[in-house]
C-alpha positions as CSV (number, residue, x, y, z in Angstrom):
1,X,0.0,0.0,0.0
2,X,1.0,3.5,-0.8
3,X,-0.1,6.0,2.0
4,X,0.3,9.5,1.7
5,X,-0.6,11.7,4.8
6,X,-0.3,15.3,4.6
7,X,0.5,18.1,7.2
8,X,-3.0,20.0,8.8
9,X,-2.9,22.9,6.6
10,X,-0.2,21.8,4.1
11,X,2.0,23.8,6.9
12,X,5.7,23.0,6.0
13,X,6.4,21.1,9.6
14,X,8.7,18.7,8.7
15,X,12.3,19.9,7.7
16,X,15.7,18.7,7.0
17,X,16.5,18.0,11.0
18,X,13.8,15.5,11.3
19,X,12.7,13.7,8.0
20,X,13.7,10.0,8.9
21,X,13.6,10.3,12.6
22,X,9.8,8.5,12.7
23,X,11.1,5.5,10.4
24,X,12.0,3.3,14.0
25,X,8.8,4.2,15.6
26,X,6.8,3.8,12.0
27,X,8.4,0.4,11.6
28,X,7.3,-0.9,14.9
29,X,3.9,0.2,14.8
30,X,3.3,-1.5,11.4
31,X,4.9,-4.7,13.3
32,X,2.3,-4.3,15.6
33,X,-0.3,-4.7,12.7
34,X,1.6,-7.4,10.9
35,X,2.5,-5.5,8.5
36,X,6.2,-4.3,6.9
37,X,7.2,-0.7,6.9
38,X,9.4,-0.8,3.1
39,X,9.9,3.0,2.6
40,X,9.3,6.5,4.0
41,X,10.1,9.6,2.6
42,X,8.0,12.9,1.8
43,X,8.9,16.9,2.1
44,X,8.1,19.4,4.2
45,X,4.0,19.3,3.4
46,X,3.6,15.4,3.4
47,X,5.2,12.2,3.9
48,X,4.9,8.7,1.9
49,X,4.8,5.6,3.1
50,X,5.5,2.4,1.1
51,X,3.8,-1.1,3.1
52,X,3.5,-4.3,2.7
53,X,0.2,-5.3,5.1
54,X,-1.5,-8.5,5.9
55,X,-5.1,-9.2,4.4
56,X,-6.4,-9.1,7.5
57,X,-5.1,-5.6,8.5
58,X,-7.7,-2.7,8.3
59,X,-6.1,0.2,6.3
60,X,-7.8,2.7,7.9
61,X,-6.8,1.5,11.7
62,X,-3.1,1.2,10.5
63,X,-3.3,4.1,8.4
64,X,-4.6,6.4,11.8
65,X,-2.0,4.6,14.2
66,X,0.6,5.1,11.7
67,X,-0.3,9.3,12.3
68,X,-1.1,9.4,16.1
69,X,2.2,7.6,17.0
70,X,4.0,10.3,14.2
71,X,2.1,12.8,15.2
72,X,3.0,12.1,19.4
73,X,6.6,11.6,18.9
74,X,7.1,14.2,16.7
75,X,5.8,17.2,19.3
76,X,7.3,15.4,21.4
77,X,10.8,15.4,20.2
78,X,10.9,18.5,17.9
79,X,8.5,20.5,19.5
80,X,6.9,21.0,15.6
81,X,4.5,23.0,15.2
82,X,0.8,22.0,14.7
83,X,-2.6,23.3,14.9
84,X,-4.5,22.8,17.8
85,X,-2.2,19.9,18.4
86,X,-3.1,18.2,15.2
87,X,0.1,17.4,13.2
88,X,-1.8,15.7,10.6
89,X,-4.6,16.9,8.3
90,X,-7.6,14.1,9.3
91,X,-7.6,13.1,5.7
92,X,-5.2,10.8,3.7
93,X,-4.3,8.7,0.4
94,X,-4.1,4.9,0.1
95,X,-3.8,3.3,-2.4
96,X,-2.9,-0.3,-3.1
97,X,-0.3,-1.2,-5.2
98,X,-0.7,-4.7,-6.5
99,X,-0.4,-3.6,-10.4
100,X,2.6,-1.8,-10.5
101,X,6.4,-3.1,-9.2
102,X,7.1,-2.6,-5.8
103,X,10.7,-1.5,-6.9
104,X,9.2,1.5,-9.5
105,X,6.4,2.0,-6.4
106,X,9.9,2.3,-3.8
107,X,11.8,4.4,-6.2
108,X,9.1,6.9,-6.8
109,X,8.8,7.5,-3.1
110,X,12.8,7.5,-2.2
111,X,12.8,11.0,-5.0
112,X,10.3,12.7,-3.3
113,X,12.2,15.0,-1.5
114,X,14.6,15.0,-4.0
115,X,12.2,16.3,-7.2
116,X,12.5,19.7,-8.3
């Protein structure tokens, strides 16, 4: 699956100092849901995640856990500014990708912060 979750606001929150700092925590909460973290990367707006989840995992519990624990950790470390406490905008993208080649699916994500 191919998550997308966006800042509240499209605020640019996330910067250079913190960009793979929730990777560890990301990677154990997918464990919790049986599921395999493969890539994370995003810009300062939004963040994509690339997972490989089991058929019994609902997409939209992993896909809220997968922002509260962010969300949590990243005020909690960084101190980054949010609205009202909401990191996250409430909305976000999934989107399964059993068509197309996990490696073209895990390249397109590891250039995101690195597209003009």
């Amino acid at each position: 699956m191919h998550l997308i979750v966006v800042t509240q606001y499209h605020r640019d929150v996330l910067t250079s100092e913190h960009p793979n700092f929730p990777h560890p925590v990301l990677s154990t909460r997918c464990a919790d849901f049986g599921a395999d973290l493969s890539e994370f990367d995003g810009e300062d707006d939004h963040v994509h995640l690339l997972t490989q989840y089991p058929p019994q995992a609902q997409v939209p519990r992993l896909a809220n856990s997968l922002k509260g624990v962010s969300s949590r950790r990243l005020r909690q470390q960084f101190q980054a500014r949010t609205h009202r406490n909401h990191l996250w905008s409430p909305s976000y993208f999934a989107v399964s990708c059993g068509g197309a080649p996990q490696s073209t699916t895990r390249e397109y994500v590891e250039n995101q912060r690195h597209s003009s």
